[in-house]
C-alpha positions as CSV (number, residue, x, y, z in Angstrom):
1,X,99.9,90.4,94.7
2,X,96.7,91.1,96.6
3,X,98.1,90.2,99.7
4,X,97.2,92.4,103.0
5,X,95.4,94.7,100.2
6,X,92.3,96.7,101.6
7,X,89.5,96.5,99.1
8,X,86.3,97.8,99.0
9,X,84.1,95.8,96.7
10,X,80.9,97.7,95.4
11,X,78.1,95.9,93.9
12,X,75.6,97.5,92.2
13,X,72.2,96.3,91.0
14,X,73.0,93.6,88.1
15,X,71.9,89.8,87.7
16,X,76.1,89.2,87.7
17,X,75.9,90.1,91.8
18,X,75.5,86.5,92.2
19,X,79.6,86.3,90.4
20,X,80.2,88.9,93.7
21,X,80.2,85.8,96.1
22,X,82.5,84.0,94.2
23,X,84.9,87.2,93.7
24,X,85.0,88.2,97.6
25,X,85.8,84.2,98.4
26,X,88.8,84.7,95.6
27,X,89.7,87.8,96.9
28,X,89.8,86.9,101.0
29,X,91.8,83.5,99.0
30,X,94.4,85.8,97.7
31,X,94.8,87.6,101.1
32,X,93.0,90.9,101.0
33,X,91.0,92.2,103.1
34,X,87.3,93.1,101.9
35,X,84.4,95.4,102.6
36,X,81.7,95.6,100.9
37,X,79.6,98.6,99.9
38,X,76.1,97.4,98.4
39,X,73.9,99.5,95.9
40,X,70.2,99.3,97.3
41,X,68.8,97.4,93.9
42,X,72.2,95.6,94.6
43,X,70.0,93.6,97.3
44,X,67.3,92.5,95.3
45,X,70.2,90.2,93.7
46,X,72.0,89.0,96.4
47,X,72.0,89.3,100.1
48,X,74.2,91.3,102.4
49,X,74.5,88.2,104.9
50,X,76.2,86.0,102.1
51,X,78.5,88.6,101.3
52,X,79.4,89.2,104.9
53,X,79.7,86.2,106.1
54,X,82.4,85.4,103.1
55,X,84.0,88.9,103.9
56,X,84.3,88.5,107.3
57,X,82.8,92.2,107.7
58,X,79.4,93.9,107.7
59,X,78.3,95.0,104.4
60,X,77.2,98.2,104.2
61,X,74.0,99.5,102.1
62,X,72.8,102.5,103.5
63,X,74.5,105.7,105.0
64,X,73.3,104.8,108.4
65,X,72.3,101.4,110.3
66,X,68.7,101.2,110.7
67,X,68.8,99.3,114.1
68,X,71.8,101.5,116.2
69,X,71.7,104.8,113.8
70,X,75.0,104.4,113.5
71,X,76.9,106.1,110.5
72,X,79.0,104.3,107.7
73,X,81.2,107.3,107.5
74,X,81.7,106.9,103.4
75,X,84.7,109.8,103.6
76,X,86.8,107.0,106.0
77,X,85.5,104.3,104.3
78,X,86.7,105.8,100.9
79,X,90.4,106.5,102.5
80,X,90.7,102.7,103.9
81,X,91.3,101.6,100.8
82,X,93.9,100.5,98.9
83,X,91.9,99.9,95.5
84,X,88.5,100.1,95.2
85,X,86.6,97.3,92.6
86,X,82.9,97.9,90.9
87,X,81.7,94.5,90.2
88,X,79.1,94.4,88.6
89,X,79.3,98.0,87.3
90,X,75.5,98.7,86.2
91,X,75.0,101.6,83.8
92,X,72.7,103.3,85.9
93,X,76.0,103.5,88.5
94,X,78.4,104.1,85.7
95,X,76.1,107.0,84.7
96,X,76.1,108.4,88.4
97,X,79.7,107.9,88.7
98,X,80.7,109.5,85.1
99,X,78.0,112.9,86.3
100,X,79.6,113.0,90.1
101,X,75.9,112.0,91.4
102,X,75.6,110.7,95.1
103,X,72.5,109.1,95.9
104,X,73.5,106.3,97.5
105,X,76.6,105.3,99.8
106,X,78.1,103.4,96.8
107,X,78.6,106.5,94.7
108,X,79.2,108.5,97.8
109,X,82.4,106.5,98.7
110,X,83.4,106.4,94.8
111,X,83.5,110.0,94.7
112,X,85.5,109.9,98.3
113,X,88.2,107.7,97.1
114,X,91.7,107.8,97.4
115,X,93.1,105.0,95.7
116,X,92.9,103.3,92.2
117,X,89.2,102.6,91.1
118,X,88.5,99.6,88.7
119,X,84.9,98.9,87.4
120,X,84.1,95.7,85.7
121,X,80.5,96.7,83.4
122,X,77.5,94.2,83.3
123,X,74.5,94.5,81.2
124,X,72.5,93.7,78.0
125,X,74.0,94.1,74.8
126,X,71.9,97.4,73.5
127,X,72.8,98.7,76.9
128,X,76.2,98.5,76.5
129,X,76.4,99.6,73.0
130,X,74.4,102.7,73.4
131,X,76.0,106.1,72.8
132,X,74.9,107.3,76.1
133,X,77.2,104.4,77.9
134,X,79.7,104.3,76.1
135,X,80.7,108.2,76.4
136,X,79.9,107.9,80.4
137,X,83.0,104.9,80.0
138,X,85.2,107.2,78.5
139,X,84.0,110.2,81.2
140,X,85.5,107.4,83.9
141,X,88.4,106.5,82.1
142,X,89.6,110.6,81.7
143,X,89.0,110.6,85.9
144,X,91.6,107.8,85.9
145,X,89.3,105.1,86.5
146,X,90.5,101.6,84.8
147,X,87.2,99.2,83.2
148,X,88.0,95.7,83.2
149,X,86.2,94.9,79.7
150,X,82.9,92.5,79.4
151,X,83.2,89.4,77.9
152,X,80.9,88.5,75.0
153,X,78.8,85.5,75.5
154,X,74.7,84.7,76.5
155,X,73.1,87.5,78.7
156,X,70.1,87.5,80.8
157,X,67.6,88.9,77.9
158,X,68.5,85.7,75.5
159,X,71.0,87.6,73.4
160,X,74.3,86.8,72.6
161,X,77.2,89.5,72.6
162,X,79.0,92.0,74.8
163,X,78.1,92.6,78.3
164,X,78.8,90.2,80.4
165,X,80.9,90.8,83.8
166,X,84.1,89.5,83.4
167,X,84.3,86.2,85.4
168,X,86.1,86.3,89.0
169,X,88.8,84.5,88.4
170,X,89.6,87.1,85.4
171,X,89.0,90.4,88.0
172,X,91.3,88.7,90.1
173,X,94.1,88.0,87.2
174,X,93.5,91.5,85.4
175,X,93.8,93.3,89.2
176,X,96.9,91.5,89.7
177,X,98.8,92.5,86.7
178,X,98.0,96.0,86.5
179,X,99.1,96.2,90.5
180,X,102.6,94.5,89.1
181,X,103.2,96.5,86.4
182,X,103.0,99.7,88.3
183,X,105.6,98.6,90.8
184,X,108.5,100.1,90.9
185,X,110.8,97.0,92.0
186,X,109.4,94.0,89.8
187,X,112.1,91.4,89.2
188,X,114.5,93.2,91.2
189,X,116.8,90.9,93.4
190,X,117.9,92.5,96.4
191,X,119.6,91.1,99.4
192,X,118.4,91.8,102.8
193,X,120.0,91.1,106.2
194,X,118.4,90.9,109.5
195,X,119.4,90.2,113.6
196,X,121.7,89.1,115.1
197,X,125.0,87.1,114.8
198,X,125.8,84.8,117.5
199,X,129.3,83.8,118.0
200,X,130.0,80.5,119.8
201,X,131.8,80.3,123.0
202,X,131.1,76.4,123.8
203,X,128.6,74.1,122.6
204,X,126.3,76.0,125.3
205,X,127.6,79.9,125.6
206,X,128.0,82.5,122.7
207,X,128.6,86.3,122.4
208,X,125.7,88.1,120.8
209,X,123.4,91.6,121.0
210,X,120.1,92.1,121.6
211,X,118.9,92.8,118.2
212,X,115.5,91.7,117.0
213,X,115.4,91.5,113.5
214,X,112.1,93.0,113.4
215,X,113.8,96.0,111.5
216,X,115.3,94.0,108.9
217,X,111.9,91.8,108.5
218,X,109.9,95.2,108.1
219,X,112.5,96.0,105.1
220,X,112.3,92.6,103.4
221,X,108.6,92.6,103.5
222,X,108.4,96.0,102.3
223,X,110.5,95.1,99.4
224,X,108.8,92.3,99.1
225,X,105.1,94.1,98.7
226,X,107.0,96.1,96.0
227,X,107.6,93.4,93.9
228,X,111.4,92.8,94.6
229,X,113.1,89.1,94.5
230,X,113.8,89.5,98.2
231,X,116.9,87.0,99.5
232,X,116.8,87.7,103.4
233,X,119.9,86.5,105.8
234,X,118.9,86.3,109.0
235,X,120.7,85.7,112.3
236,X,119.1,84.2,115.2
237,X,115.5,85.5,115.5
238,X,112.0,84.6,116.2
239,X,110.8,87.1,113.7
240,X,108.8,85.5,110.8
241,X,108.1,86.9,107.2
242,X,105.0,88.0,105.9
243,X,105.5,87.1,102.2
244,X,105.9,83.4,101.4
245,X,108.0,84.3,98.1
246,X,110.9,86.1,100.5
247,X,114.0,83.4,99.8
248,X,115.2,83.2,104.0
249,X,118.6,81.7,104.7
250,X,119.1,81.2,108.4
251,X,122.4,81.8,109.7
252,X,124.0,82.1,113.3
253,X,127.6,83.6,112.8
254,X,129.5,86.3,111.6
255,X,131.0,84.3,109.1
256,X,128.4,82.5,108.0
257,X,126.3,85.6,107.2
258,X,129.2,86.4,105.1
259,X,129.1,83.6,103.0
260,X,125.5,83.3,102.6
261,X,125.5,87.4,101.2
262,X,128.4,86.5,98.9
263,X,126.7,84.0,97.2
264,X,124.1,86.2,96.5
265,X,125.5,89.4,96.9
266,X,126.7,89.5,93.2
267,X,123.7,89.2,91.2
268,X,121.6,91.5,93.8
269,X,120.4,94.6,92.3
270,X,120.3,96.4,96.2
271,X,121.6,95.2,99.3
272,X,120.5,96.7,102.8
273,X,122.6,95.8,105.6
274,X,120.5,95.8,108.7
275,X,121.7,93.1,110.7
276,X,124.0,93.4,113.8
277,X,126.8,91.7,113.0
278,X,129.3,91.0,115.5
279,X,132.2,93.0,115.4
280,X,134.1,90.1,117.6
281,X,134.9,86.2,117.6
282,X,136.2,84.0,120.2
283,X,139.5,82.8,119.2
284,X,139.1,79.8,120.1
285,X,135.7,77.4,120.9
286,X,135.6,75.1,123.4
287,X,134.2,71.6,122.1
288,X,132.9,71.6,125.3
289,X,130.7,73.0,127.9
290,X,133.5,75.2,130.1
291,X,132.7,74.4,134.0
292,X,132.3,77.2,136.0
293,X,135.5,77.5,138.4
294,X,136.5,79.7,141.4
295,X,139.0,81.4,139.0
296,X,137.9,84.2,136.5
297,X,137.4,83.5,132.8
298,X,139.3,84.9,129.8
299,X,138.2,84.9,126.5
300,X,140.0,85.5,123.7
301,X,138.8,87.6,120.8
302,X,139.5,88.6,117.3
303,X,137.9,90.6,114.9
304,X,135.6,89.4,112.6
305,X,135.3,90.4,108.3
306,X,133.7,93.6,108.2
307,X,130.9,92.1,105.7
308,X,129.6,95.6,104.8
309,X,133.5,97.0,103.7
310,X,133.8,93.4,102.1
311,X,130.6,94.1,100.0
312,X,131.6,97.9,99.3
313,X,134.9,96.7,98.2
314,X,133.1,94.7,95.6
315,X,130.1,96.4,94.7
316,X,129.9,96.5,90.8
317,X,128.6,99.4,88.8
318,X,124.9,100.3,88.8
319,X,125.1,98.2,92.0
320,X,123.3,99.8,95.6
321,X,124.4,99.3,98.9
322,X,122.8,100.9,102.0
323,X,124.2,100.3,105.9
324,X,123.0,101.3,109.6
325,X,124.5,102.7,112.1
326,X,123.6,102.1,115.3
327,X,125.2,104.6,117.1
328,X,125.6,106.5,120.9
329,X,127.7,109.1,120.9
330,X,128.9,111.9,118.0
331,X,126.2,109.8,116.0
332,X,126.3,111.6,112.8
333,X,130.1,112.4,112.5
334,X,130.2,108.4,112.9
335,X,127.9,107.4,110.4
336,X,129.0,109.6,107.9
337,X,133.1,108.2,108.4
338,X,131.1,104.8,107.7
339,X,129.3,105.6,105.0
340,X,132.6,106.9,103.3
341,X,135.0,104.5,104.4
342,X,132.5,101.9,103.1
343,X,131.5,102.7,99.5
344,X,127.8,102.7,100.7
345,X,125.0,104.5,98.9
346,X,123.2,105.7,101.8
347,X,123.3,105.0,105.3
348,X,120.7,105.2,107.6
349,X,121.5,106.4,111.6
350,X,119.4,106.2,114.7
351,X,120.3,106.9,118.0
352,X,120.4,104.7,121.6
353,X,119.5,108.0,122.9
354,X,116.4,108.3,121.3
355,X,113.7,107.1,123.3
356,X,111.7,104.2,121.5
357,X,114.5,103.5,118.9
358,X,116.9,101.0,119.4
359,X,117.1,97.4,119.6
360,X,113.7,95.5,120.6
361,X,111.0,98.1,120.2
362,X,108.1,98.2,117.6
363,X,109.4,101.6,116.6
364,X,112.3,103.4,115.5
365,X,113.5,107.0,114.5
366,X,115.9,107.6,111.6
367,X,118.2,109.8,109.7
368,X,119.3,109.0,106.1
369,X,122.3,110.5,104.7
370,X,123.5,109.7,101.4
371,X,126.5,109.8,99.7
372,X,126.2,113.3,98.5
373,X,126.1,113.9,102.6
374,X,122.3,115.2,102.0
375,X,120.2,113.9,105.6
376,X,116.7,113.5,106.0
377,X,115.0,113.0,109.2
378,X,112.2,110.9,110.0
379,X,110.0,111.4,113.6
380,X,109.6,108.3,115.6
381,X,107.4,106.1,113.6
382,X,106.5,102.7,113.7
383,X,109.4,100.0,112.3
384,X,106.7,99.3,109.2
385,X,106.6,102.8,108.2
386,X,110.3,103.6,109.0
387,X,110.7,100.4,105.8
388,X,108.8,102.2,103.9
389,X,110.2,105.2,104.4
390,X,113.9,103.4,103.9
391,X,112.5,101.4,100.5
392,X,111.5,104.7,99.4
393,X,115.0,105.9,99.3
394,X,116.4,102.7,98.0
395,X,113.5,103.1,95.2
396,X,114.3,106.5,94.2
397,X,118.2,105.3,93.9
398,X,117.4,102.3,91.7
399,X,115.6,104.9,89.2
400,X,118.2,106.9,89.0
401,X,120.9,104.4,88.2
402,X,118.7,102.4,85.8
């Protein structure tokens, strides 16, 4: 869940820093990617270097770097990430925070922030009951800002109650589940299909395109970051998921990427069709290598099943189905005849004659037209954005039907 998540951590000044090495270790663990944004009084608790060298990235305490002068720009810092975390949350910061103070870089990238802001509160019990803290927790929670609760248990003074940081392993747990309810495609199966199909000529030779699959792979791990129970199909490719929860099944022809989506095409929620299936099969394959001869070579070919007509032809109510179209000439009176003719949802078309779009290339430029013949056109963007951009679609659809 916390995969290739960018997380700024800020620690402020609290006997609980010392849980902060523990949580960025957990953190790195799950796969995120953490910097580090110190309180001064934060230092008096536990070191910058420790925290570093578990982050794998400077920490930062003050607006600029003593030594060079350089500035830790708090605005970019601010938009970087994906969520930021207080842990430990001190009242003095929660006070600062609640009043829109900026005294230090901590507070200054809090109040710069983009993205979803969690605090985790740590300090004495008569601290934490007191009027004063309570109504600067409730100030934070109105801005949007989500606590994860103290536990109750021995603090530093000798008491027993509320107050203490919630353990690492809990931050980690709590983060995880508020990120999964908010997704919009949790438990969602959708099947995904990727590069090419390879259609044997001899034991040696076979017919095939120059597809990639990196398009399809950027869809499935998109989905997959979303939540969805992502089945990919993939043809021959040397692309490789990012998500070790995406269910691959490796296929090299036509018709066997046509029985692996009909098993699973039926209890699939979506399906996006991105691989380029061959539209032909030799006839016949030779159970041996063919010798090359003086004479010319003929092959023989038939058509294969059109999977994506099969799988409009049985797509069930509620049911999404989205194709591509590949296309270099009259683009968009073609894609349109195939998104009727083949009970699709949307379709989305791009263009040989675009430049950087295409087969092979880390980027890719789009038009989605849906069934209601409404387009939208993307500039050329990177394949991972052009996913996000398609899951955004396919999102949108699923609401709508559910």
């Amino acid at each position: 869940m916390l995969e290739d998540k960018k997380i700024i951590l800020g620690i402020c000044g609290s006997i609980a820093a010392y849980k902060s090495a523990t949580l960025v270790r957990l953190l790195v663990k799950a796969g995120a990617e953490v910097k580090v944004v110190m309180t001064p009084d934060a230092t008096n608790f536990i070191t910058p270097l420790t925290l570093s060298t578990l982050s794998k990235n400077p920490v930062l305490v003050e607006y600029s770097v003593p030594e060079t002068g350089e500035w830790n720009n708090h605005v970019e810092l601010g938009l970087w990430g994906d969520l930021f975390l207080i842990a430990p949350a001190s009242a003095n910061t929660m006070a600062k925070m609640a009043k829109g103070q900026s005294d230090n870089l901590l507070t200054a990238v809090y109040l710069s922030a983009k993205c979803p802001v969690y605090f985790a509160p740590a300090m004495d019990l008569d601290m934490w009951k007191h009027k004063a803290t309570q109504d600067n927790i409730a100030k934070l929670q109105s801005f949007g800002n989500i606590m994860i609760s103290p536990g109750t248990g021995e603090l530093a003074s000798g008491l027993y109650g509320e107050g203490r940081m919630a353990e690492p392993e809990d931050i980690i747990a709590f983060l995880e589940a508020d990120i999964k309810k908010k997704l919009p495609l949790v438990n969602q199966k959708i099947l995904v299909t990727a590069g090419p199909t390879y259609e044997a000529i001899d034991p040696v030779r076979f017919i095939g395109n120059h597809s990639s699959g990196k398009m399809g792979f950027a869809i499935a791990d998109q989905l997959a970051a979303l939540e969805a129970d992502v089945t990919l199909v993939a043809g021959p490719t040397a692309q490789k998921s990012r998500f070790q929860n995406i269910k691959r099944v490796d296929v090299t022809s036509a018709a066997e990427m046509l029985d692996a989506c009909l098993r699973n095409y039926h209890e699939s929620k979506a399906c996006v069709m991105c691989a380029a299936v061959a539209d032909y099969t030799p006839v016949t394959v030779s159970v041996q290598k063919i010798k090359k001869h003086d004479k010319g070579l003929t092959i023989e070919l038939k058509k294969t099943t059109d999977i994506l007509k099969t799988l409009g032809q049985h797509k069930s109510e509620g049911q999404i189905l989205v194709g591509f179209a590949l296309e270099t000439n009259d683009e968009e009176k073609n894609a349109i005849e195939k998104l009727q003719k083949k009970n699709l949802d949307f379709i989305v078309l791009n263009s040989l004659k675009d430049q950087g779009a295409g087969f092979k290339t880390n980027t890719n430029k789009i038009t989605i037209i849906d069934h209601k013949l409404q387009k939208t056109t993307f500039k050329l963007k990177e394949k991972e954005d052009v996913a996000a951009d398609i899951c955004q679609k396919l999102v949108e659809l699923i609401r709508e039907k559910n």
